[in-house]
N, C-alpha and C positions, 0 to 999 in steps of 0.2 A: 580773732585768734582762738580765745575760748569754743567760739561755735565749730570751729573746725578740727579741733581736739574729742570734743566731745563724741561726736559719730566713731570714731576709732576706738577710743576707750572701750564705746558701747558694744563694739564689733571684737574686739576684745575680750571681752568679759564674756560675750556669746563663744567665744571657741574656747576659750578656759571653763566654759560651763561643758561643754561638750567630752574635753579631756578628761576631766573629772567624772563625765557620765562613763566614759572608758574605762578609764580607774578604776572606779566602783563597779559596774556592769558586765566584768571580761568574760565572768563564768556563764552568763546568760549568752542565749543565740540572739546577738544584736546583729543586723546587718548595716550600710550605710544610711535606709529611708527614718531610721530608728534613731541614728545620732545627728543626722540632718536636723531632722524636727524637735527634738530636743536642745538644740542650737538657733532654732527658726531661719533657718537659711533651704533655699533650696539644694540637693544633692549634690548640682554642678557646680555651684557656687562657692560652698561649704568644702568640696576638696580640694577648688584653689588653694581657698584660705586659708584651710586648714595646713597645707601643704607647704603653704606660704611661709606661714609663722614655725609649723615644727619640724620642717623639712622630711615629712614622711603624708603619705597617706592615709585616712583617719585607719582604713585597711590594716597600713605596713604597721602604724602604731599599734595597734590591734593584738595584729600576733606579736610583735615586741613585749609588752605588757603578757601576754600570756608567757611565751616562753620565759620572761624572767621569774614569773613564780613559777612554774616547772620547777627552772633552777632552786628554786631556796627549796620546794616541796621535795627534791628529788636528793637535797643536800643534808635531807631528815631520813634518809634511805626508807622514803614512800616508793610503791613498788610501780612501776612504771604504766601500765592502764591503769593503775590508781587516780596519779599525776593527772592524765589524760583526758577524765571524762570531769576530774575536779576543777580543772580551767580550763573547759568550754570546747572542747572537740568531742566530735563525733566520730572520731576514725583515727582507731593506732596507728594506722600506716603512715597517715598523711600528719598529725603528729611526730612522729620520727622522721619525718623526711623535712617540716620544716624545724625539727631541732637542731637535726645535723645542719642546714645549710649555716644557720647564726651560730651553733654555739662550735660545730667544726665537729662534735662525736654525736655518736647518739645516745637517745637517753640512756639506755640500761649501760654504756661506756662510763658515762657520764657520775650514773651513779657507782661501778665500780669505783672510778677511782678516787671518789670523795670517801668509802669505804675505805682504802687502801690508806686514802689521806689518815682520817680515823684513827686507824688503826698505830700507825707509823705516829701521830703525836702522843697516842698512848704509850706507846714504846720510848719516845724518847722526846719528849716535851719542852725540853730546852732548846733543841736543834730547831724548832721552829717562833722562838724567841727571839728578837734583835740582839746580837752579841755585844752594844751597848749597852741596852736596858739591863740584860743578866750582869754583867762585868757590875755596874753600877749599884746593883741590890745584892752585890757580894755571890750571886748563881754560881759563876762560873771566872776561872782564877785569870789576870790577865795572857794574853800572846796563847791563850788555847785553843785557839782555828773556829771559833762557835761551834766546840764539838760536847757532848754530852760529857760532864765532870764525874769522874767514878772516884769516890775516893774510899 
């Protein structure tokens, strides 16, 4: 039983090794011969597997991991080729076309409206507070709709 635990563990550990080179590596131009080997698995083998366990392509994870720091870079109103060449593309175009497919807008949308967001809890910073938590720490007076308390 032991014996037959062990090979999976090990194969295991070789695709969480692999992840973790993704993680770490996204802003570098990796392609798959790059996180193969780093895995020691062959290319065809290593996207089963890979595929197997994270249910993505070492690929599709790829640009996952990239687009979500976009997000946080772009949620610091970085300006949008900024973003771009910061996590690992070569091409504003192709960039915005896979931003918009995952995130539904595109970047410079994207970043407006975390702007707007900004803006609007600077304006009125309770409205974006759970009308519990305010009510609780005295914020805001009960049966007030979680609307901004002017007194």
């Amino acid at each position: 039983m032991v014996n037959e635990e062990y090979p999976k563990i090990y194969l295991y550990r070789r695709l969480v090794q692999a992840k973790l080179f993704i993680d770490t590596h996204y802003t570098d131009k990796i392609d798959l011969d790059n996180i193969a080997v780093e895995a020691y698995f062959s290319k065809f083998h290593f996207i089963r597997m890979f595929k197997n366990i994270y249910g993505k392509t070492p690929h599709q994870y790829l640009i996952l991991v990239r687009i979500r720091k976009a997000m946080e870079l772009l949620k610091t109103s970085t300006p949008v080729s900024d973003v771009c060449y910061a996590i690992g593309f070569e091409s504003l175009g192709s960039f915005s076309v896979l931003f918009k497919r995952i995130v539904g807008v595109t970047p410079s949308e994207y970043l407006i409206q975390h702007r707007e967001i900004k803006t609007q809890i600077a304006k009125t910073p309770l409205a974006f507070i759970p009308g519990c938590f305010a009510e609780k720490n005295g914020w805001i007076k009960k049966n007030s709709n979680f609307k901004e308390v002017k007194e």
